[in-house]
Residue frames relative to the residue before (quaternion, step in Angstrom):
aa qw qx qy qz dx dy dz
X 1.0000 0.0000 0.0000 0.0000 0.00 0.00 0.00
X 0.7231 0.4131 -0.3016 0.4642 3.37 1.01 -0.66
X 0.5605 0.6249 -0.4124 0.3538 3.30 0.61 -0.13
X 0.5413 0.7423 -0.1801 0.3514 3.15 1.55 -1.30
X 0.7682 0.4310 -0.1529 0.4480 3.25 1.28 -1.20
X 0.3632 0.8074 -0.4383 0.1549 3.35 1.61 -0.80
X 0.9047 0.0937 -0.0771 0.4084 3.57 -0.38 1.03
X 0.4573 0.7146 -0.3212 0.4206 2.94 1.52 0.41
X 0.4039 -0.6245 0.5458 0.3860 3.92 -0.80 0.58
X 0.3507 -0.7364 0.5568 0.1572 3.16 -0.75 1.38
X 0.8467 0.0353 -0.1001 0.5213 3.91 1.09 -0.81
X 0.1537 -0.8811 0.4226 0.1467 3.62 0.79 1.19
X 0.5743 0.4059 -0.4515 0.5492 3.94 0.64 -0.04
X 0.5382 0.4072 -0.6317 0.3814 3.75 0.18 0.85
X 0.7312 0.4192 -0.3017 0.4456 2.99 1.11 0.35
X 0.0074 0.9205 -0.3877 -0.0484 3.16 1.73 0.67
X 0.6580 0.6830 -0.2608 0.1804 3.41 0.67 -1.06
X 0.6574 0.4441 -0.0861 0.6026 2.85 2.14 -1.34
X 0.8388 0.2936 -0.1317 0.4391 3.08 0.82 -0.92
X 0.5029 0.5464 -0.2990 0.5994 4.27 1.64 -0.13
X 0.7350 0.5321 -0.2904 0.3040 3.32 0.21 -1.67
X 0.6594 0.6115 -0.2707 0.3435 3.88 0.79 -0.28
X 0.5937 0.4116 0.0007 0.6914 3.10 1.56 -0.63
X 0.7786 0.0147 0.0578 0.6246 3.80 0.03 -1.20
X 0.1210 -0.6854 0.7072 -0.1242 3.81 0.25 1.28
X 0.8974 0.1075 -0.2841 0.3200 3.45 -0.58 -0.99
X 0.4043 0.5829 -0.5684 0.4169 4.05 0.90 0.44
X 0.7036 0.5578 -0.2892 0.3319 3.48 0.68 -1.34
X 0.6477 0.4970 -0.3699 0.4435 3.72 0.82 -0.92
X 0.7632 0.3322 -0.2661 0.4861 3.62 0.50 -0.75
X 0.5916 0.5274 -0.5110 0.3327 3.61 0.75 -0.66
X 0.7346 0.5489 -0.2617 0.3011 4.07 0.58 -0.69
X 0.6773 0.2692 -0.3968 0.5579 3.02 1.34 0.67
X 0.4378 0.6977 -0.5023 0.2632 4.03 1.19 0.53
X 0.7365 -0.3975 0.3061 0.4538 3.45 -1.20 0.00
X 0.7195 0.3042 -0.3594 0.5104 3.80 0.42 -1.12
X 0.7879 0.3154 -0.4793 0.2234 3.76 0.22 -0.01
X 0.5758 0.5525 -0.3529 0.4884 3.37 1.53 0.10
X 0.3768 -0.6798 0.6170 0.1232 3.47 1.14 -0.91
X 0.5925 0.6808 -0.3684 0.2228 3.70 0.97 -0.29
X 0.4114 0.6354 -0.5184 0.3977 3.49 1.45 0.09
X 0.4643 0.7335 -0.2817 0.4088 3.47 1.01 -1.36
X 0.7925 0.3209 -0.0855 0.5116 3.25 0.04 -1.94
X 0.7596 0.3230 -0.3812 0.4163 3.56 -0.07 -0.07
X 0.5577 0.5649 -0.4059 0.4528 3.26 1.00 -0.50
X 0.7538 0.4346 -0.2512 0.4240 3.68 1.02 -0.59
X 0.5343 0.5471 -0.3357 0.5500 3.24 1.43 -0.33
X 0.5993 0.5872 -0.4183 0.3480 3.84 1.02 -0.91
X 0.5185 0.5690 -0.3826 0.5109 3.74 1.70 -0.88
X 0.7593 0.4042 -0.2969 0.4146 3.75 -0.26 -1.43
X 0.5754 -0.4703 0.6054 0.2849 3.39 -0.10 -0.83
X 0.4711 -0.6692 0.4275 0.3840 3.06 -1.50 0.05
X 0.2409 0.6399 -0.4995 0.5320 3.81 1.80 -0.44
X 0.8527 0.2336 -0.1715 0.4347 4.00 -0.41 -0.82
X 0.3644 0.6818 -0.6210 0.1294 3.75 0.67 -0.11
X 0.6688 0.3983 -0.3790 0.5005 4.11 0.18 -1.75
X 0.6810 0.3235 -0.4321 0.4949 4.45 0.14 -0.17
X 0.4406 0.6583 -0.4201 0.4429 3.68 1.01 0.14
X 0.6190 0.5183 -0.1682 0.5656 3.10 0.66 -2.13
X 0.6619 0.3819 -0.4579 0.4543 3.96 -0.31 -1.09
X 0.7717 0.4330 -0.3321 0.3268 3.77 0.01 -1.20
X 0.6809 0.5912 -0.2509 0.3521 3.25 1.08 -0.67
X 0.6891 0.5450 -0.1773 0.4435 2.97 1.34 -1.08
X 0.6270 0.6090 -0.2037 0.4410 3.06 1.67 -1.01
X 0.8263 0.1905 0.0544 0.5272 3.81 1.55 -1.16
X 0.8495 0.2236 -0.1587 0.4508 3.36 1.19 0.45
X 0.4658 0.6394 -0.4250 0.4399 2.91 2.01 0.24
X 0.6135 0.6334 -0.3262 0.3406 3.65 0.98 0.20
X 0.4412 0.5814 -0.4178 0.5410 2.96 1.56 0.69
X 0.4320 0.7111 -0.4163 0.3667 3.26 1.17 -0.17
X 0.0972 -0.8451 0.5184 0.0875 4.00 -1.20 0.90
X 0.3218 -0.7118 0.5972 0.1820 3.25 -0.94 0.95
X 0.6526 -0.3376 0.3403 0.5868 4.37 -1.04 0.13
X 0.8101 0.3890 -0.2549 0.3570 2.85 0.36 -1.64
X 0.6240 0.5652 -0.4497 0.2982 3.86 0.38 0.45
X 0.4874 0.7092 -0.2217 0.4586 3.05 1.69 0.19
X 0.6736 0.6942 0.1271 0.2196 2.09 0.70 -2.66
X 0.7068 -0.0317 0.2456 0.6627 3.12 0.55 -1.95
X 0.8818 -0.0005 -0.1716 0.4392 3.85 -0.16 -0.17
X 0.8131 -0.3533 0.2865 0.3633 3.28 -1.36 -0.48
X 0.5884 -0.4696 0.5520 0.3584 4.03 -0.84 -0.02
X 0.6081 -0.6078 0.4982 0.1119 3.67 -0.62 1.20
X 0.6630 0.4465 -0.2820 0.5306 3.50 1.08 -1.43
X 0.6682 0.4161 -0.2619 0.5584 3.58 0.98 -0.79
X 0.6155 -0.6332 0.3624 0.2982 3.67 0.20 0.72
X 0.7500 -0.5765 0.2435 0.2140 3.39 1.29 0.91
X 0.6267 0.6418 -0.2952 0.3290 3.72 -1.04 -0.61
X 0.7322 -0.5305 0.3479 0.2477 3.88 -0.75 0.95
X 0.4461 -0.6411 0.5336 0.3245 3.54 -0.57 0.47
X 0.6824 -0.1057 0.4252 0.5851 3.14 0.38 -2.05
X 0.7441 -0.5087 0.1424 0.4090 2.97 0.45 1.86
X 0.7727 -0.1731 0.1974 0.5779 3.79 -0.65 -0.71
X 0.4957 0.7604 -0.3958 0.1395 3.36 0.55 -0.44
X 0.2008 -0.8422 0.4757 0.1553 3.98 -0.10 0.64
X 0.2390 -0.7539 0.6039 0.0987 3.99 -0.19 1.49
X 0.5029 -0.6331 0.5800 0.0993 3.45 -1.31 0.37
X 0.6775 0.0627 0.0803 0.7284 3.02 1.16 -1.55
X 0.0986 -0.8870 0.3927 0.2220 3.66 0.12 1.35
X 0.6576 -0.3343 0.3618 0.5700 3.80 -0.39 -0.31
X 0.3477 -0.7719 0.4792 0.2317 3.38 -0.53 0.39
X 0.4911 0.6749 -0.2449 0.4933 3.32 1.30 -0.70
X 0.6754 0.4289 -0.2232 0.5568 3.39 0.73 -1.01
X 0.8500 0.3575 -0.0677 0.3810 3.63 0.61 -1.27
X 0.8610 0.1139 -0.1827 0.4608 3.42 0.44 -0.90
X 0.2850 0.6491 -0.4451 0.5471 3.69 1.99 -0.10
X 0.7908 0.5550 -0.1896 0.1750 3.71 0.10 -1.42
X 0.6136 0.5369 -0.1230 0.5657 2.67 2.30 -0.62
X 0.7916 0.0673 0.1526 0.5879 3.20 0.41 -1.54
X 0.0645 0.8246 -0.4831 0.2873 3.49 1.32 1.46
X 0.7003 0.5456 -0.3131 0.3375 3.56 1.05 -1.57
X 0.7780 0.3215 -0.0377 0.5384 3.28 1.27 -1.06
X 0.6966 0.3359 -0.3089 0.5536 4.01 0.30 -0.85
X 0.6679 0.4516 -0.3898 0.4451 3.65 0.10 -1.40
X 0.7928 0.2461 -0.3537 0.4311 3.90 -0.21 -1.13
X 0.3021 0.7191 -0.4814 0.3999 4.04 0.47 0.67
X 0.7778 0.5201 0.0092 0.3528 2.21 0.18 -2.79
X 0.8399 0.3088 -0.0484 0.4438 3.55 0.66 -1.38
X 0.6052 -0.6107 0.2921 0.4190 3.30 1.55 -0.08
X 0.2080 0.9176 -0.2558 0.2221 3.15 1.58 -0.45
X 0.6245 0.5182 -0.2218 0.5406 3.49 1.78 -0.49
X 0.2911 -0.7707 0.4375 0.3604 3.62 -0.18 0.65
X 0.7571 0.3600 -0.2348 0.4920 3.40 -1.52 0.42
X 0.8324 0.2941 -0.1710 0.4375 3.30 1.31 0.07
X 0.5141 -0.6278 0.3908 0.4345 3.98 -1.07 1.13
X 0.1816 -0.7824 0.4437 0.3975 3.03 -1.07 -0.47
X 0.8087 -0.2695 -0.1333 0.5055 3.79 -0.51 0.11
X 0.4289 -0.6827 0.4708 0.3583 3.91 -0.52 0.81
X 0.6194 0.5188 -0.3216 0.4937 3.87 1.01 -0.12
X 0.6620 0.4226 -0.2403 0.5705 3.45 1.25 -0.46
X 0.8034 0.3466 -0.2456 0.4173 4.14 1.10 -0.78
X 0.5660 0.5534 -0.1769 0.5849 3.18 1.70 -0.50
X 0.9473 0.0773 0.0097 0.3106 3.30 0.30 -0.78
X 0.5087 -0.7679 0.2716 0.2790 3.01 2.07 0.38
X 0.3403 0.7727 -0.4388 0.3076 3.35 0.86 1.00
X 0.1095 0.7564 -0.6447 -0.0144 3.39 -0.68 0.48
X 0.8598 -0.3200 0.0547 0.3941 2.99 -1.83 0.16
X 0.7261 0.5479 -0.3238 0.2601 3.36 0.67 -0.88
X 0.4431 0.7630 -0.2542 0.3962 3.47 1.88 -0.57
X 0.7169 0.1757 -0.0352 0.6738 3.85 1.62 -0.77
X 0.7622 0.1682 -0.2511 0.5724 3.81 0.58 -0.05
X 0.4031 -0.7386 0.5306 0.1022 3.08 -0.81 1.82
X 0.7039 -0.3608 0.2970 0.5349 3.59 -1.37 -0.15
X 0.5373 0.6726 -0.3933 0.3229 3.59 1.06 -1.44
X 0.5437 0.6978 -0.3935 0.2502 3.48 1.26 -1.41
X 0.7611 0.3833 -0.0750 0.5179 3.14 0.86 -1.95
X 0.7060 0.4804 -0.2652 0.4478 3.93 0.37 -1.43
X 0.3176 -0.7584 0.4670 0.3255 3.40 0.72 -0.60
X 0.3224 -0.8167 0.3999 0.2630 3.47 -0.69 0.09
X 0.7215 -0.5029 0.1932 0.4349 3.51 1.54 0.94
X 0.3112 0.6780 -0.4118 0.5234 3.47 1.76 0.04
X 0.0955 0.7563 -0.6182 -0.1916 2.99 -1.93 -0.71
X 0.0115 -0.8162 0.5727 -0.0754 3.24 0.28 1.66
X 0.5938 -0.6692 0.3793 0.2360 3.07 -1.55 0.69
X 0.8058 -0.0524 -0.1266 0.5761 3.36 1.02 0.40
X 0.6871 -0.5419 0.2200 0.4310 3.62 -1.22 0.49
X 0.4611 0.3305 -0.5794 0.5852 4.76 1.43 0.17
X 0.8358 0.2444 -0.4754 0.1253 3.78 -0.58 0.51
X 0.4679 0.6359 -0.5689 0.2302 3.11 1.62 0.16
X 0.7255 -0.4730 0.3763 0.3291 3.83 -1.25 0.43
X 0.7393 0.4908 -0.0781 0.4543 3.61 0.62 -0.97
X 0.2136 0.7175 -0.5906 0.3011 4.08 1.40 0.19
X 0.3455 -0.6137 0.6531 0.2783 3.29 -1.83 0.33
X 0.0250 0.7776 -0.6183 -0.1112 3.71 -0.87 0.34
X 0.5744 -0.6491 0.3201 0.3824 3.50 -1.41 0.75
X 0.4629 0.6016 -0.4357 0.4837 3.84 1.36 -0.22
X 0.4986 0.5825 -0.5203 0.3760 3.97 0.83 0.15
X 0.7691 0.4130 -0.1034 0.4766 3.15 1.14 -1.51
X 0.7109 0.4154 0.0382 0.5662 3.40 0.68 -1.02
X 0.0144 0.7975 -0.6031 0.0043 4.15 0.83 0.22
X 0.6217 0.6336 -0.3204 0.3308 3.55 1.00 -1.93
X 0.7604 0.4545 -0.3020 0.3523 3.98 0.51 -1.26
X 0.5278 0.6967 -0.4393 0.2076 3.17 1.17 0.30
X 0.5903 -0.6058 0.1914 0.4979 4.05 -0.16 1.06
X 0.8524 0.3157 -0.1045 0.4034 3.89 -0.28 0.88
X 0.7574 0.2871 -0.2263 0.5411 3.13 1.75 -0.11
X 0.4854 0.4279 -0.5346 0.5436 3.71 1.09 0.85
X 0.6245 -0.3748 0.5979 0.3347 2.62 -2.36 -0.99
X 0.7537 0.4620 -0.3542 0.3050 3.64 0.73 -0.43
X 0.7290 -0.6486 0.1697 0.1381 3.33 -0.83 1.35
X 0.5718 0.5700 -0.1611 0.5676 2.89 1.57 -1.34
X 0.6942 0.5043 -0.2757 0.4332 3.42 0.30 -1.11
X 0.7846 0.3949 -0.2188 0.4249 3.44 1.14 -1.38
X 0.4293 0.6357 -0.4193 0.4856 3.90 1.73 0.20
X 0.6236 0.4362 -0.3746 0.5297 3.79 0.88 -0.41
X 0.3649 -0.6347 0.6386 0.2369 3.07 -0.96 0.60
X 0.4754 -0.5828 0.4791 0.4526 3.79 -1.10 0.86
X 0.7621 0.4286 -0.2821 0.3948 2.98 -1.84 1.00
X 0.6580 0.4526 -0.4052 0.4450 3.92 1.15 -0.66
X 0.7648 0.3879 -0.0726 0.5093 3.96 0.98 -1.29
X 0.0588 -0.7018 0.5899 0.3950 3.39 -1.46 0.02
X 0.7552 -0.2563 0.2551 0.5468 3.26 -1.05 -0.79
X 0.6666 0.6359 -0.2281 0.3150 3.09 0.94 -0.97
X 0.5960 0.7132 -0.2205 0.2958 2.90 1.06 -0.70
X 0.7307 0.5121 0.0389 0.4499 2.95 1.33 -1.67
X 0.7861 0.3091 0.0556 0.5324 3.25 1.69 -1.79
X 0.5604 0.6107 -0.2981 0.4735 3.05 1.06 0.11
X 0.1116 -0.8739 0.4264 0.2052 3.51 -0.79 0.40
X 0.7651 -0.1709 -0.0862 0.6148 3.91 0.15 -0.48
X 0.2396 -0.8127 0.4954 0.1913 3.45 -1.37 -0.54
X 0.1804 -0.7522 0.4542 0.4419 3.77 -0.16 -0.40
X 0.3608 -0.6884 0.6088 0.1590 2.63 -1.80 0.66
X 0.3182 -0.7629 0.5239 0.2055 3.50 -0.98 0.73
X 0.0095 -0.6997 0.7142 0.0181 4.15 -1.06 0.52
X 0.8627 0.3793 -0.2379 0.2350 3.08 -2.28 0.46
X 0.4472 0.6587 -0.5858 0.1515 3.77 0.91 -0.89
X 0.0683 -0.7927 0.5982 0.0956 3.22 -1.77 0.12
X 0.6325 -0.3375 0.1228 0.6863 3.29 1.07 1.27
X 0.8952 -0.2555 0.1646 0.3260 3.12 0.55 0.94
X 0.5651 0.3772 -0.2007 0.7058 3.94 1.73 -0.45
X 0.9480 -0.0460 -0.2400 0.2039 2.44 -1.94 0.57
X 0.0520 -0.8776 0.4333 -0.1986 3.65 1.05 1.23
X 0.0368 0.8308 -0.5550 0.0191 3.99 0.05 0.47
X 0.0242 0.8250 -0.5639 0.0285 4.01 -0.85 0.83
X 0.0560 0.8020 -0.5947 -0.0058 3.44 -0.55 1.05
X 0.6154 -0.5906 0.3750 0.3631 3.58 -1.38 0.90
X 0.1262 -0.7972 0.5851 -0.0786 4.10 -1.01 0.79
X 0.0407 0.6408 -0.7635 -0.0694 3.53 -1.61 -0.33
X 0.0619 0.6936 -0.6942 0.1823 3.33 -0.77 1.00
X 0.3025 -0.5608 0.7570 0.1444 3.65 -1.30 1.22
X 0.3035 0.6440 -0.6996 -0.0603 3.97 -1.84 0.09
X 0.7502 -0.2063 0.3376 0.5297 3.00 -1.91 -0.51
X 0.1945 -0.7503 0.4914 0.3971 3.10 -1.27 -0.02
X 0.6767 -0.6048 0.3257 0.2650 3.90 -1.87 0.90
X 0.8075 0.4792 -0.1236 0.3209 3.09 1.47 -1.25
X 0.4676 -0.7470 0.3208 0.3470 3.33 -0.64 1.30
X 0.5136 0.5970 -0.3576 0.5019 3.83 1.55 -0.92
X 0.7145 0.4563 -0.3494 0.3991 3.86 0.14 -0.89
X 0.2821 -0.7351 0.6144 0.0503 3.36 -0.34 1.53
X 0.5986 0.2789 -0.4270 0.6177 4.35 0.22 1.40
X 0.6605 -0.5474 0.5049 0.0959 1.98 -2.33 1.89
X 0.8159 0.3021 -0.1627 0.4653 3.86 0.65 -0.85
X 0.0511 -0.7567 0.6142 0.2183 3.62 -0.71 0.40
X 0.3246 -0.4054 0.6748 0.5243 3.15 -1.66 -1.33
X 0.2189 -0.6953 0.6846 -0.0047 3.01 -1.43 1.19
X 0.0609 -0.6353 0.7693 0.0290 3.50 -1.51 0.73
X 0.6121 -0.5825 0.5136 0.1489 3.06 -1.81 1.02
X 0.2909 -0.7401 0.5964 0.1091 4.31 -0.45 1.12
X 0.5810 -0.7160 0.3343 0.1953 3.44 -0.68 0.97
X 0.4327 0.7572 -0.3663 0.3244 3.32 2.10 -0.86
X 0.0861 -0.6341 0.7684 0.0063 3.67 -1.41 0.90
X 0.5497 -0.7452 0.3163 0.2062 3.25 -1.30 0.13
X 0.5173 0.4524 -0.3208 0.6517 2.83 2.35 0.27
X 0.3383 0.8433 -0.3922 0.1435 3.43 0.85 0.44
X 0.5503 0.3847 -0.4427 0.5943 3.73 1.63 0.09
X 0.2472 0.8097 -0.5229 0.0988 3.66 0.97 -0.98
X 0.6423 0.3277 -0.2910 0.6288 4.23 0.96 -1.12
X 0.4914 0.5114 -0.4629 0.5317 3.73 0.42 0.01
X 0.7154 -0.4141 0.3896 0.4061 3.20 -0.49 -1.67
X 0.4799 -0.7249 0.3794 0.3166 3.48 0.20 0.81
X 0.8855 0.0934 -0.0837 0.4473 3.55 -1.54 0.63
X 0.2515 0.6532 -0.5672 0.4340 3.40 0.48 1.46
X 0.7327 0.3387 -0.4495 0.3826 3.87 0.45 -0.46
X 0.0065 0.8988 -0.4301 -0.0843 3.61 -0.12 0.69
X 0.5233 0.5728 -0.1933 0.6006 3.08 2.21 -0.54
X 0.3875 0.6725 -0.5686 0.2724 3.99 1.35 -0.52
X 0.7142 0.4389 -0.4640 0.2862 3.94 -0.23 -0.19
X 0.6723 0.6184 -0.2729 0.3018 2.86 1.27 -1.03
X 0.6419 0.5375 -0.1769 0.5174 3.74 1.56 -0.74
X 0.1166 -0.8500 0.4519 0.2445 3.85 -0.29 0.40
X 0.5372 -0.7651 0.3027 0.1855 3.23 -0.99 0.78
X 0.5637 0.5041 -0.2879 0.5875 3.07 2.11 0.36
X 0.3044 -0.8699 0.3877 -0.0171 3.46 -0.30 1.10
X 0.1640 -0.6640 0.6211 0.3828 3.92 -0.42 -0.27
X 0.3145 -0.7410 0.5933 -0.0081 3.13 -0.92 1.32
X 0.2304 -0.8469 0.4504 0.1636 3.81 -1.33 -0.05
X 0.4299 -0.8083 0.3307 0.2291 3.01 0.64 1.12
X 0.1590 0.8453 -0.5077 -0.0499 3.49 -1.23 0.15
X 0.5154 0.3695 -0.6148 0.4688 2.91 1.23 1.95
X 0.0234 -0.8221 0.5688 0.0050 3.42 0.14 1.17
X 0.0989 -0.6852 0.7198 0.0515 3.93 -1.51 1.16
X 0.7320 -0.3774 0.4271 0.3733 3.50 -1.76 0.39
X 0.8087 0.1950 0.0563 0.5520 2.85 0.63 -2.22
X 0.0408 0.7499 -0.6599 -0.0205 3.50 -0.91 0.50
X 0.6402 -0.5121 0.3907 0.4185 3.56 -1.56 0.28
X 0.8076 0.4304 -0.3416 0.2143 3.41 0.92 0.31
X 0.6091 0.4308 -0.2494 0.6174 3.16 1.96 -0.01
X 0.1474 0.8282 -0.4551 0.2918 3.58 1.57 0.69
X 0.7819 0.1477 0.2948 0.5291 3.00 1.17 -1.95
X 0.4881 -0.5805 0.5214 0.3911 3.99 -0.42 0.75
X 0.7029 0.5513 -0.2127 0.3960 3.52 1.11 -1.47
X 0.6770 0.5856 -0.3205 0.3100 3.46 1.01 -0.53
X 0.6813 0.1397 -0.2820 0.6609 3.20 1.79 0.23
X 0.5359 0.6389 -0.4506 0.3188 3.75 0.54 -0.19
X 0.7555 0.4280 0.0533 0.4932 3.13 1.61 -1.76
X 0.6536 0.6039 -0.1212 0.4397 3.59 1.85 0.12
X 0.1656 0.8700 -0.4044 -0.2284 3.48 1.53 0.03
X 0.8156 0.4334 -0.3439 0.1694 3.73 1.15 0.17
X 0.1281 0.6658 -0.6350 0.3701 2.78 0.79 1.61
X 0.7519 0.5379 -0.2266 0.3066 3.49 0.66 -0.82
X 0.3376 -0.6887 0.5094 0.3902 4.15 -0.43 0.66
X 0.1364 -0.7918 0.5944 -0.0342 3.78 -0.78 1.18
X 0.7716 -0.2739 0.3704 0.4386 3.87 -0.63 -0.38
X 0.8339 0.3483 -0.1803 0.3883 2.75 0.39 -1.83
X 0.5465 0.6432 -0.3001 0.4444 3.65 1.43 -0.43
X 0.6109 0.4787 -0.5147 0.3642 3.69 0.60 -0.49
X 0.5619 -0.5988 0.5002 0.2747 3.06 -2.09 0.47
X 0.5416 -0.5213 0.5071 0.4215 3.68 -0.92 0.84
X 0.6673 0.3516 -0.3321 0.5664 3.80 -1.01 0.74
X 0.6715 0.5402 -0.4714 0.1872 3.79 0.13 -0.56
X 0.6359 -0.5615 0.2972 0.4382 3.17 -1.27 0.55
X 0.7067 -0.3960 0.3889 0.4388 3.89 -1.41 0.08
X 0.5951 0.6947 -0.2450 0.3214 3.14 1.50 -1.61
X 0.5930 0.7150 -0.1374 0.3440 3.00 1.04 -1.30
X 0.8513 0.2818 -0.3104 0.3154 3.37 1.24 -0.59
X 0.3950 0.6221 -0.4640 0.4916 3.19 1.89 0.99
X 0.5373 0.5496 -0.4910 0.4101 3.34 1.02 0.89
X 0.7018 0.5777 -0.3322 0.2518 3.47 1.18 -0.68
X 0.5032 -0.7046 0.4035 0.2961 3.40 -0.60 0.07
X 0.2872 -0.8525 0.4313 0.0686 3.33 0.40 1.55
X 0.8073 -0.2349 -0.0604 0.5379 3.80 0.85 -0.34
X 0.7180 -0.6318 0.2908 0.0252 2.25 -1.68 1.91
X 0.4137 -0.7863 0.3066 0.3414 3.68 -0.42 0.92
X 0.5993 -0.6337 0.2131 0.4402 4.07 -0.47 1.09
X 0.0598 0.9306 -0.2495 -0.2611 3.37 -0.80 0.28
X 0.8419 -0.4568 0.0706 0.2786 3.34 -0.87 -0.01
């Protein structure tokens, strides 16, 4: 079998340009500067830790441990994701619409997929995904993946996000009928906040080893400058501050500056959840909320302009 291949392009859409660009010309131009082929959320996010004094020892580490999330067509297309250990869908065969399981599960399986599908014990999983058959492609257009010739630095700036006001305009605070929604003032909640149910959090990574994730729910400030609300869900980012250390020690010099609690986006959203059951289930609960006493020993300084310093009044 190996002989067979001797000299053969093992992955010919890394060469999309020559070999895509005849056929799917106008995917190719825009797809080489999106996120899954650049991966550049990734990379800047890591560079946001080091600094810029450390960016080109950034680039080495990055390139060395995380550029392999990177996707060529064909990783979609026709076989598995590399990060997932690779290997043909269905022989040569080239899917349009690939299995998802194989493809986007394979990626972001540890965390979206076991949401999405319920995959958490003791928990549903999304009511848009069990009820109504949705999957990824149902909220992330092609733009999602192909890009759309842009180049934002990570997936809150690419132009083309899905948001639940696409579907749902009405839950915005002041322009339905449903009370709750209209008690927030616009701007204080997100969806998420309310409809969402647990999540994992991630601690410890070290270039990739010794990574630990346990299931949470955690209300904070929110991180993101685009996300127009005071409160998010937040999920804990695996970053430590010896985390290139097997790389090359003392490179994060910027770790305080970045917090390790994040606003996060859920994707096992229910109607009803244990927190919008009741006014009391968050008014009357303070641990739903990230407080002081909750950060993780090691977090960044940053981190405590995520917490939620006072607690909302209750009932």
């Amino acid at each position: 079998m190996a002989a067979a291949h001797v000299g053969v392009n093992a992955s010919p859409s890394s060469l999309a340009e020559q070999n895509c660009t005849p056929c799917h010309g106008d995917v190719v131009a825009t797809y080489s500067t999106s996120l899954h082929a650049t991966v550049r959320g990734i990379e800047n996010g890591l560079c946001s830790l080091t600094g810029e004094a450390n960016r080109g020892k950034a680039k080495e580490a990055f390139d060395k441990y995380c550029f392999k999330c990177h996707a060529t067509c064909g990783t979609c297309h026709v076989s598995k994701p590399e990060a997932a250990n690779g290997g043909l869908i269905q022989g040569h065969k080239f899917f349009g619409t690939p299995d998802q399981d194989s493809t986007c599960n394979a990626c972001h399986g540890g965390r979206v997929a076991n949401e999405l599908k319920g995959g958490i014990e003791g928990f549903p999983g999304d009511v848009h995904y069990e009820k109504l058959g949705f999957d990824c492609l149902t909220c992330h257009d092609g733009k999602s993946f192909h890009g759309d010739g842009s180049e934002p630095a990570n997936r809150y700036e690419a132009p083309n996000k899905p948001s639940c006001l696409n579907c749902h305009p009405d839950a915005e605070s002041g322009k339905g009928t449903v009370e709750a929604h209209n008690a927030h003032p616009e701007g204080t909640v997100d969806c998420y906040v309310c409809h969402a149910t647990v999540n994992k959090s991630c601690y410890n990574c070290h270039v990739g080893e010794g990574a630990q994730s346990k299931v949470d729910f955690k209300i904070g400030l929110n991180t993101r400058a685009d996300w127009p609300y005071k409160y998010s869900v937040v999920r804990h980012m695996p970053a430590v501050s010896t985390m290139l250390d097997p790389f090359e020690p003392g490179l994060m010099d910027d770790y305080d500056t970045v917090p390790n609690w994040k606003t996060t986006m859920a994707h096992n959203i229910q109607r009803i959840t244990p927190r919008n059951k009741t006014c009391k289930s968050c008014h009357n609960n303070s641990k739903v909320f990230l407080t002081e006493d909750r950060l993780v020993p090691g977090d960044s300084k940053a981190s405590e302009n995520v917490v939620v310093q006072q607690l909302p009044p209750k009932f």
